[in-house]
Structures are given as C-alpha cells and as structure tokens.
C-alpha positions in Angstrom: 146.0 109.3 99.1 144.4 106.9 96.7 140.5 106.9 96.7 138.0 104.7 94.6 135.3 107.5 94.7 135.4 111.3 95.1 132.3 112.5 95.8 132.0 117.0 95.0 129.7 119.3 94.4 128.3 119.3 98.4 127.4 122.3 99.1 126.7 121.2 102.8 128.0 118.3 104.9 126.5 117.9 108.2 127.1 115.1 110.9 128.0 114.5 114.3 131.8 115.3 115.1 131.8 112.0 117.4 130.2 108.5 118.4 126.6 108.4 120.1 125.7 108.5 122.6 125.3 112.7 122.8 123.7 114.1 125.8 122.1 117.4 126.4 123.7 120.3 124.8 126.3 117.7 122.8 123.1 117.2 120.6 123.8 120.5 119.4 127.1 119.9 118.1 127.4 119.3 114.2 130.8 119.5 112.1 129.6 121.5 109.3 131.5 121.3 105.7 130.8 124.2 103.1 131.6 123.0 100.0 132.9 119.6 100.5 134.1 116.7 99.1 134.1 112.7 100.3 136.1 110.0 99.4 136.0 106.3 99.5 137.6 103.1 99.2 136.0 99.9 99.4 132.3 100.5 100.8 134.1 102.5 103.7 134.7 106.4 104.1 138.5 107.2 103.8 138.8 111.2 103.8 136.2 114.3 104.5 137.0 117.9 104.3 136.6 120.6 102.1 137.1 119.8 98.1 139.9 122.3 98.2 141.9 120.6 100.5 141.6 117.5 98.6 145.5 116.5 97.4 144.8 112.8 96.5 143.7 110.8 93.6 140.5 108.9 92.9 139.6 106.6 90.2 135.7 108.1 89.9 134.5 111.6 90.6 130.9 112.1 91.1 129.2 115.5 91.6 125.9 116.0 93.3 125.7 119.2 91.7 125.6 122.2 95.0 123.3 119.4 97.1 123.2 119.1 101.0 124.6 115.9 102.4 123.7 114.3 105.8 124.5 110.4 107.5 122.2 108.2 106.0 119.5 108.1 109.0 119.0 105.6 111.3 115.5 104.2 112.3 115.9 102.1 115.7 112.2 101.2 116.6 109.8 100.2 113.6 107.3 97.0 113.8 107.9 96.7 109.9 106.7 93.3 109.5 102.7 92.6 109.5 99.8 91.3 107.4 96.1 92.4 107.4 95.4 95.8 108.1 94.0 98.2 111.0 92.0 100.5 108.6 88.4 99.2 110.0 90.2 100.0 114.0 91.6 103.4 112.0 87.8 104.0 110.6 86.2 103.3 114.5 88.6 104.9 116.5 87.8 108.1 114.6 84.3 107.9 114.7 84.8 107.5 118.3 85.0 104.3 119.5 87.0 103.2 122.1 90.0 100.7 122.3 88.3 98.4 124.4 85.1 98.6 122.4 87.8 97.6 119.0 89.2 94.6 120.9 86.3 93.5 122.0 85.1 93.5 118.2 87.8 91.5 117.2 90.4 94.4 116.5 93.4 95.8 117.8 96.3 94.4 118.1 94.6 90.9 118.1 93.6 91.2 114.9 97.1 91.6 113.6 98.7 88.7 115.2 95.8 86.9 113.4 96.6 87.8 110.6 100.5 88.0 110.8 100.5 84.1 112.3 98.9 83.1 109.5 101.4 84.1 106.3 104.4 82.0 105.7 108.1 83.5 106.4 108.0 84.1 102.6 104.9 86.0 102.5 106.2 87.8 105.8 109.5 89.0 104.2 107.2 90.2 100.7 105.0 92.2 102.8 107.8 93.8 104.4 109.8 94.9 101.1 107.7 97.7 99.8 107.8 99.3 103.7 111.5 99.0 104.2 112.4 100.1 100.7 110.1 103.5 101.8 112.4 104.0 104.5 115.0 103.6 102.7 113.8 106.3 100.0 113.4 108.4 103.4 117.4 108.6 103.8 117.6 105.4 105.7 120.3 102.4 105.6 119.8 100.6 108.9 116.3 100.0 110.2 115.2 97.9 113.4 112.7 95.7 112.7 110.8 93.8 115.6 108.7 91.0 115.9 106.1 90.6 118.3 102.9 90.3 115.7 103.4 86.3 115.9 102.7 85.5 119.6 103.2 82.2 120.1 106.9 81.1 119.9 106.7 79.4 116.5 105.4 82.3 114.7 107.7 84.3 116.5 110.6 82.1 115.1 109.0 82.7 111.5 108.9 86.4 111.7 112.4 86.7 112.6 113.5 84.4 110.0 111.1 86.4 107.5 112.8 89.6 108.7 116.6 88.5 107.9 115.4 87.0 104.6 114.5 90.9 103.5 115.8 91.7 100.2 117.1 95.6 100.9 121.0 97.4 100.8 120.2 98.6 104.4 121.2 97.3 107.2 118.3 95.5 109.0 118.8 95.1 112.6 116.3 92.1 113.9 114.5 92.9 117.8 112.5 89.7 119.1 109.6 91.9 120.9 107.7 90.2 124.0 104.6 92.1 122.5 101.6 91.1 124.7 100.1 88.8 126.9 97.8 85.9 126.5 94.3 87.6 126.8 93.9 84.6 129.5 95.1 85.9 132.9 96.4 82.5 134.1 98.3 81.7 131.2 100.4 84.6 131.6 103.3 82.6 133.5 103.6 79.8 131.3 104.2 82.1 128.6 107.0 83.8 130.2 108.0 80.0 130.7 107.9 79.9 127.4 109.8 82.6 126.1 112.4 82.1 128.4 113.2 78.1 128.3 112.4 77.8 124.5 112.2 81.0 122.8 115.7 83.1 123.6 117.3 80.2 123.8 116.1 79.3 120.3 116.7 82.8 118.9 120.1 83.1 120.3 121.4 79.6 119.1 119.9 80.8 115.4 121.3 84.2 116.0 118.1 85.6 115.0 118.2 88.8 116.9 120.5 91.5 118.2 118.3 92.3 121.3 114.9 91.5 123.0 112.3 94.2 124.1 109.5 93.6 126.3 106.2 95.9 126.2 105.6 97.2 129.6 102.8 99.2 129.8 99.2 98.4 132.6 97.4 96.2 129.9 100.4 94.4 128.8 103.5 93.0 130.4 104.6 93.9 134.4 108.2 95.2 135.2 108.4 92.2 137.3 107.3 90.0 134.1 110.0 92.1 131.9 112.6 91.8 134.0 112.5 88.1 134.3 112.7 88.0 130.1 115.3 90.6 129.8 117.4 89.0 132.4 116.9 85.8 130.6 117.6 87.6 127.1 121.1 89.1 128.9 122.1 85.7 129.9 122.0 84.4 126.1 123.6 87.4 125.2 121.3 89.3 123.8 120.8 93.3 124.0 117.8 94.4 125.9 115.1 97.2 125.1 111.7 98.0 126.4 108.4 100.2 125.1 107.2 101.7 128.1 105.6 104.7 129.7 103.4 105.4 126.4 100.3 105.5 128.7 101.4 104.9 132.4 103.9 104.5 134.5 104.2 100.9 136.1 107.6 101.1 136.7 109.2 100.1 133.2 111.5 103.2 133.0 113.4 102.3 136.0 113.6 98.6 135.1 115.0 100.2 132.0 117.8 102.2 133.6 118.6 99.5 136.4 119.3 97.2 134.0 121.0 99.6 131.7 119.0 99.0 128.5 119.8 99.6 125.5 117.0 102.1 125.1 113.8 103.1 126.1 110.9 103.9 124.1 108.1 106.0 123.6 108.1 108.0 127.1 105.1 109.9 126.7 103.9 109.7 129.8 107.4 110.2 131.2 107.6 112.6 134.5 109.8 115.3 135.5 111.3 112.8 138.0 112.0 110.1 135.6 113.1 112.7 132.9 116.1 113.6 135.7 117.0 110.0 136.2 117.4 109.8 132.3 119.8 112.1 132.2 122.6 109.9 134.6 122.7 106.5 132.7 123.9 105.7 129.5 120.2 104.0 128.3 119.3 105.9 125.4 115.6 108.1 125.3 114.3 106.9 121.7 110.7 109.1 121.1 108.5 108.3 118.9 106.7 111.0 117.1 104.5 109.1 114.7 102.3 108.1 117.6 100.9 111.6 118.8 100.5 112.6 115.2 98.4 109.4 114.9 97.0 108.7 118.1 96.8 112.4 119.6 98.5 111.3 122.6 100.7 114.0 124.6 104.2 114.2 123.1 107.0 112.5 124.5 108.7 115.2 126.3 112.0 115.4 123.8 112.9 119.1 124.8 112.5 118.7 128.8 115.0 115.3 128.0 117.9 117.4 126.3 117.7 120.0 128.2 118.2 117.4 131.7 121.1 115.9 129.7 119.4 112.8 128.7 120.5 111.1 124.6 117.3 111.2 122.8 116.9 109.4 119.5 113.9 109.3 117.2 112.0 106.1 115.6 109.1 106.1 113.3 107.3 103.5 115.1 105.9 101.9 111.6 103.3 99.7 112.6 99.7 99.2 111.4 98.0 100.3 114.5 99.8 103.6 116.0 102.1 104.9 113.9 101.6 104.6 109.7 104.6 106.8 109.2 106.6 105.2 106.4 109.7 108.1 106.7 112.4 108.3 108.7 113.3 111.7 107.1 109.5 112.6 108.3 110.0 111.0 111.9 112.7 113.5 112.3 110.5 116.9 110.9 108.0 115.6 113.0 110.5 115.6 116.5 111.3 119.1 115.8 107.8 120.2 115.4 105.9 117.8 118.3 108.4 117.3 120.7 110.5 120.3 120.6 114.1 119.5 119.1 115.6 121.8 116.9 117.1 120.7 113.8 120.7 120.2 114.7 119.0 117.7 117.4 117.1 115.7 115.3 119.8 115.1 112.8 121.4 113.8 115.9 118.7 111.7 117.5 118.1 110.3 114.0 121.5 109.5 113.6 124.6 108.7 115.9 121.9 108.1 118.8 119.9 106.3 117.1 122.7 104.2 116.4 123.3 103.8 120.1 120.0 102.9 120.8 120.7 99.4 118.7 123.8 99.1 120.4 125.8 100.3 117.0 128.9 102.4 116.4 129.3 102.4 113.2 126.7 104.1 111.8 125.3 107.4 112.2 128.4 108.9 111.2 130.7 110.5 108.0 133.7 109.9 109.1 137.1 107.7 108.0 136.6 103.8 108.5 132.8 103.7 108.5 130.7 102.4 105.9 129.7 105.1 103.5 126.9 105.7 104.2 124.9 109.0 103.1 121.8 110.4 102.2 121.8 113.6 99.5 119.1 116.1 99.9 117.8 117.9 97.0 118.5 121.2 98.2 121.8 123.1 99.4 121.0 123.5 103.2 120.9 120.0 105.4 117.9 121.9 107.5 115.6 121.0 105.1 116.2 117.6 105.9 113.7 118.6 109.3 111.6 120.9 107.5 110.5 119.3 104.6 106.8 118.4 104.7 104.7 116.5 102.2 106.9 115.8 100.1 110.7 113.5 100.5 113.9 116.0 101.0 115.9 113.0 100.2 117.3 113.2 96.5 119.4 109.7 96.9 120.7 107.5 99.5 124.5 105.6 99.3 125.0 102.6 100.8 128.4 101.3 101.4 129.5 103.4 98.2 126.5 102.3 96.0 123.5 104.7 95.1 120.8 103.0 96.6 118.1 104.5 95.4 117.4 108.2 93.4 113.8 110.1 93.8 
C-alpha cells in the first residue's frame, strides 16, 4: 500500500467501529488503537491500525509525538449567525427579571432579529467567522448552522446565503429554521403561507439548505403549524428537524417521530413516556447541554435516553440568547457531567450521531474512504477529550489531510 501521509506517534485512537446511528448500549462501543498509525491519500483515510502493522509506503511521515487522537467532532445544532448582542437580556435575567418582562423591553429574541435583518450577507458571514473558527479550534470540522434570526423571508434568504459564503475548512451544513412567529396572532397563517409558497421553494431551487427545522414550543410554533412546513420542506426535498420540548410538551416530539425527523432537539422537558417512544424510531435525540448551564433549566434527560435505547447526539446550541458556548469539545464535557453520559458516549453523541442527526455518513468516523478528518488532543488518553475544563483539550484539528488549525 502506497500512502501520501502516515500519520505516528498516537498513543490513542478512539472512534466508533461503525456508521451512526448507535442506540443504547452501542454508544458504548469504541475501537480503541494503542499506539497507532493513520494513513492517507488524497483528503480521504486509506489504512488504520496499529504502526506495527504498517507494511506500506508513504511519501510524508508526521508524528504527533505520544498524543490521543479522536474523529474530528461534529456540532449538529448551533444558531452561529447573529448580530447585536443579548448581554443587557444576560445582565436582567440575572438580576431577576423575567422573560416576558425582557420582551416586553425590547429584548429577547426580538431584539436579535433586529439587529441580524439589518446587516448585509457580507457583514452576516464576517460576524460568523470568528464563532465558527472557535469551533473549529474545539475539534470540530462540520458545524450546522441555522437561520431563523432574519424572520421575514428576504432576510431569511440573506442569512443563508451569508452562511455558505463562510470562509472556514469545516464542513458547514446550512438549516433554514422556522424560528418564531409574528408577535401578531392573526398574521400567523400568512406567514406559514409564506414560508411555504415562497420561502422552501426558494431555498430549495438555490439549494440553500440541507434541511428545515421548525421551533415548536407553547409561545412559538404549533405541531399542527410545523407539520404543515415540514411536510412542505419534505416535498422540496429537504431534510426535516425540529427544537421542541425545551419547556413543554405540545406535541412536537411525536410530530418528530411520525414524520421520522431527522432529529429532535433539546428534550428537556421530555417524559418517561416520550423517552420510550424515542427509543423505536430511527429520529435521532440531539441534547443540548449549553442551555442548562446557561439558563438553569433541568437537563435533557441524556442517561434515561441511552439506557431506553434511543441515539443521543450533543450540539452546543451557540446562540446569543441561551447557549454562549463556543466549544464543541466543551458541549461534550458538559453531556457527561449535566446529563449523565459517560465518556465513551459523548465521543459518540459528538460524533457518528451527530453525524446522523444532519443526515451525514461520512463523518464522524476514522475509518478507510472517509475524509480525514481528526482532532489531536494534547494529552495521551482520548478521555480527556470529556474531562477537560477551562481550558481546550484539542492540540490540532485535520481537515481532509490538512492541519487546520494548532493551539
């Protein structure tokens, strides 16, 4: 075998032995390489194992000197892309005042899509940059990023447009998000209207998205409204997604399933019932950690989700108003410590499931034929990947065969 790259001197490789999804106790199930070696050709992967068994040739040997290598991670929910910021909500909210009592003042969520509508798709993709280039620092190479902060269809069309004209070596996989509804209760029809006559059909004739998500939650979009936008986004090909139960449960969860999302996100107020009915379909669970660290909502219930036999992946949610978490790496330390994964878990959930839960399989992964795609930790151990704090366990990031990137 004939190799462009051999990459030694890893003292640990760990990754998941097989496409997501991985349910339940598969979640558990890492191939782990002592002292291995990986080789590639192209920007693709075209041998693992361990350096001794290495017989071929490459043109470049590089060693990471005894250093733990992991998939380059995955992030499959962030809202990446917004201008102004929340620090005035950030300042009320903890000197207790209420959401309501922020919207009513002019913040929120509101105050976002003010300020997002406003910038031009080049501004949009400048403000983005610095964010996504953090994740990637964190270990990541593909990154969702949704609109949603635009509202009205043109804006909508300008954010996705900003979010393809990113300048990054990750892969960035664009969401069109159905984010919330006009504050005036009769206008709510017309707007799905909207979205559905001009909107998909405009974003799937530009091919400006990979999927559509709808919010569903009581003070923003019904199932009933959702399902007549996802069903829509289906027709024009599109993948579908939804947030819901982050603070009730109106019904988006089963929506979810009957229509066999792509994912479903945030659960925190998921129940014991719905946990079960996860556990049967092949929607993925994605949680989203960042939240309750931010918010101090309940935890999504991650642990009662693997143990009914449910995929569970992990997001970091970036967004200016819930979730400032700007690591993917940190995301997954987080999962382990909020919402009960253990570490083998997480590396999944941040990883081949996440993958899924965009609708991707290949990434996620080190294995032959995929791009290669990997993140080096400083240490020798891939565990302190998840139990890192305060400071980034990610030494460098590959992407397709380039270093991306080297703290």
């Amino acid at each position: 075998m004939k190799a462009d790259l051999l990459v030694t001197g890893i003292a640990q490789l760990a990754t998941a032995i097989c496409p997501g999804p991985l349910r339940g106790k598969e979640m558990r199930r890492l191939h782990l390489i002592d002292d291995a070696a990986i080789a590639v050709t192209g920007d693709v992967f075209t041998w693992i194992g361990p350096r001794t068994e290495w017989a071929g040739k490459a043109a470049r040997t590089v060693g990471l000197g005894g250093r733990a290598v992991v998939p380059a991670l995955v992030d499959p929910h962030t809202h990446a892309m917004w201008a102004g910021d929340r620090l005035g909500d950030f300042d009320a909210r903890t000197s207790g005042v209420s959401y309501e009592q922020i919207l009513a003042a002019g913040g929120g969520i509101w105050s976002t899509i003010e300020a997002t509508a406003a910038c031009t798709e080049t501004q949009l993709s400048a403000l983005a940059e610095p964010r996504i280039e953090a994740l990637v620092a964190s270990g990541a190479s593909v990154i969702e990023v949704k609109s949603g902060y635009g509202f009205s269809p043109g804006a909508e069309l300008t954010m996705l447009r900003a979010i393809q004209a990113i300048s990054t070596p990750a892969r960035i996989v664009p969401t069109l998000l159905i984010h919330v509804p006009p504050q005036d209760a009769s206008a709510r029809a017309a707007y799905v209207a909207e979205v559905c006559t001009q909107l998909i059909p405009a974003v799937a004739a530009e091919n400006l998205a990979r999927a559509v998500d709808v919010f569903v939650e009581k003070e923003a979009w019904s199932a009933a409204e959702a399902e007549t936008i996802l069903t829509t986004a289906r027709r024009y090909g599109l993948g579908i997604k939804l947030h819901t139960e982050q603070f009730q449960r109106v019904g988006g969860l089963e929506l979810g399933l009957r229509l066999r999302a792509l994912s479903v996100d945030h659960l925190e107020a998921c129940s014991p019932e719905q946990i079960a009915a996860m556990a049967s379909t092949s929607t993925i669970a994605t949680i989203l950690p960042g939240v309750t660290l931010h918010l101090g909502l309940p935890a999504a219930p991650g642990r009662a989700l693997v143990d009914a036999g449910a995929a569970v992946a992990v997001g970091t949610d970036l967004n200016p108003g819930s979730s400032p978490l700007f690591s993917t790496a940190a995301a997954l330390a987080l999962a382990v410590r909020l919402n009960g994964l253990t570490a083998p878990e997480a590396l999944i959930a941040g990883t081949a499931n996440a993958a899924a839960a965009l609708g991707l399989t290949d990434a996620g992964r080190i294995a032959p034929g995929l791009p290669a795609d990997f993140a080096v930790l400083h240490g020798p151990d891939w565990r302190e990947l998840v139990y890192t704090l305060g400071t980034n366990p990610v030494r460098e990031i590959w992407i397709r065969g380039i270093p991306a990137g080297v703290v």
